[in-house]
C-alpha positions in Angstrom: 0.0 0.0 0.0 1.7 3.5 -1.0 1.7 5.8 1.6 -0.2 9.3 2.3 1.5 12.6 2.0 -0.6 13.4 4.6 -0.3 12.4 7.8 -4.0 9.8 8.7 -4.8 12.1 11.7 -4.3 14.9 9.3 -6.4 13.8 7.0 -8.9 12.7 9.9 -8.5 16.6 11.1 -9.3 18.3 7.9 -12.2 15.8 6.7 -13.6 16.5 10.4 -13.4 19.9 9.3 -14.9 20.4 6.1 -17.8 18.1 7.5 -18.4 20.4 10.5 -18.2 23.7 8.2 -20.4 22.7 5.9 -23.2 21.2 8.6 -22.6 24.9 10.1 -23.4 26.5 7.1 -26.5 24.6 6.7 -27.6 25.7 9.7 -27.0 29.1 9.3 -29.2 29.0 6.4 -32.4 30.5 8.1 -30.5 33.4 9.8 -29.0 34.5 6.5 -31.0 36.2 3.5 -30.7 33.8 1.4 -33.0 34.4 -2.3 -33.2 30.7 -3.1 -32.5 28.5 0.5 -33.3 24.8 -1.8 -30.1 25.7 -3.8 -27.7 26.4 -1.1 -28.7 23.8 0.6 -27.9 21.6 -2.3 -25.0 22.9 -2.8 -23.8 22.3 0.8 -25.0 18.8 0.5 -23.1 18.0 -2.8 -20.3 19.0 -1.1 -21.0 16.6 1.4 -21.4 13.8 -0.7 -17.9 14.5 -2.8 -16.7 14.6 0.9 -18.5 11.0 1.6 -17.4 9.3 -2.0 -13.9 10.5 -1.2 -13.7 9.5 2.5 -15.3 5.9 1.1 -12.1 5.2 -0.6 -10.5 5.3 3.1 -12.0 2.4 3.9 -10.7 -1.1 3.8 -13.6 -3.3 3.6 -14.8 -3.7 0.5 -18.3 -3.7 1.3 -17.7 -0.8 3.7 -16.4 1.2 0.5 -19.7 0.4 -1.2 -21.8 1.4 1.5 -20.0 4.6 1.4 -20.0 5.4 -2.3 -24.0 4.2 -2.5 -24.7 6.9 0.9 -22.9 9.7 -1.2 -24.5 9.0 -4.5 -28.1 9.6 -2.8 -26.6 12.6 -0.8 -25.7 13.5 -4.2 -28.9 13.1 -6.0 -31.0 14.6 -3.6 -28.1 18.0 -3.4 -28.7 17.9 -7.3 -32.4 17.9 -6.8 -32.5 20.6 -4.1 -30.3 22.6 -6.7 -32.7 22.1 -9.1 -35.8 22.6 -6.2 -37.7 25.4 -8.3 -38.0 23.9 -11.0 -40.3 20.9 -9.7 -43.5 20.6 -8.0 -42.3 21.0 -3.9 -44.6 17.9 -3.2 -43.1 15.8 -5.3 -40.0 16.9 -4.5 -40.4 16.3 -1.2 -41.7 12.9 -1.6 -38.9 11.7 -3.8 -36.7 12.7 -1.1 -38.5 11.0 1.4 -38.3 7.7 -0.8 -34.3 8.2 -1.3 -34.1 8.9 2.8 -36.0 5.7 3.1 -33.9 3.5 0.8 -30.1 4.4 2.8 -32.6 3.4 5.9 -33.6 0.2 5.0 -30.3 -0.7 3.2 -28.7 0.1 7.2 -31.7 -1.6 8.5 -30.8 -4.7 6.4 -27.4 -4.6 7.0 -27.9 -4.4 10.8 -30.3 -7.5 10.9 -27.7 -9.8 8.3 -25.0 -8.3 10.7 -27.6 -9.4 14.1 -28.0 -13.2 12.6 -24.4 -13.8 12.1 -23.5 -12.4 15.8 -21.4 -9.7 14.3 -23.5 -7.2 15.9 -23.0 -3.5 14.5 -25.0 -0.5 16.2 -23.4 1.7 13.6 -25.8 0.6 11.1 -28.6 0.4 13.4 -27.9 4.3 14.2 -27.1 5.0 10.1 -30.7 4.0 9.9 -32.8 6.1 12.3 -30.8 9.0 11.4 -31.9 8.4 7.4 -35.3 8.1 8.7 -35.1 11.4 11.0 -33.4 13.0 8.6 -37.1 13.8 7.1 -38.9 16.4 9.2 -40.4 20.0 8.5 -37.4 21.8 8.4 -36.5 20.2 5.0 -39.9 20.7 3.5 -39.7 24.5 4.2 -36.7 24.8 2.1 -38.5 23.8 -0.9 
C-alpha cells in the first residue's frame, strides 16, 4: 500500500473539518438572506457527498467502501435535486426525497439485521438507519 503525503490524523483533522463547516453553514441558512434556501442547501449537500465518495475510498472493507460510495451518491442526487428545487413541484420533491431517505434506511436496516444473525452485531448501522429516517422532518420541506 503506498503511503499518504498526509499524515491519517491529518487527513482525519481536515475531513472532520470540512464536515463540520459545511453542517454549520447549513444551519446558518435560516439566519442569512438567502434568495433561493433549496439551492444552497444543495449545494452544501453536494459537497457533502464528494466529501463522503472520497472519504469511502478510506476504507478497507470492501463492502464498507460500497456502503460509502452508494450513501454519497443519494446525498448526491437529492443535493442535485435541491439545486434544481424550483423547478419541480415541492410535493413531489419532497416525496422523492422522502423515498431516497427511506432507501439508505432500509439498506442500514438490512445490513444491521444480516449483521444481528451472524453475531457480528454493528449499532453503527442500526444508528445510520434512524438517522436516514429522522433526517425527514419540517425543516427540509420549508426549504422547498
Amino acid at each position: 500500500m503506498a503511503k499518504s503525503l498526509v499524515n491519517p490524523k491529518v487527513q482525519r483533522f481536515i475531513f472532520t473539518g470540512i464536515g463540520v463547516l459545511l453542517a454549520l453553514l447549513s444551519l446558518l441558512t435560516p439566519v442569512w438572506e438567502v434568495t433561493e434556501p433549496a439551492s444552497y442547501v444543495g449545494g452544501l449537500l453536494v459537497w457533502a457527498a464528494l466529501l463522503e465518495i472520497l472519504h469511502s475510498f478510506r476504507r478497507a472493507e470492501n463492502s464498507a467502501r460500497f456502503s460509502g460510495w452508494f450513501s454519497g451518491a443519494i446525498t448526491l442526487i437529492i443535493g442535485t435535486l435541491l439545486i434544481n428545487a424550483n423547478l419541480f413541484h415541492r410535493e413531489a420533491l419532497v416525496n422523492f426525497i422522502l423515498i431516497l431517505f427511506l432507501i439508505d434506511a432500509c439498506r442500514y436496516l438490512y445490513i444491521f439485521f444480516r449483521n444481528w444473525r451472524i453475531g457480528n452485531l454493528a449499532w453503527s448501522d442500526l444508528a445510520s438507519a434512524v438517522g436516514n429516517e429522522n433526517e425527514y422532518d419540517h425543516n427540509h420541506i420549508a426549504y422547498c
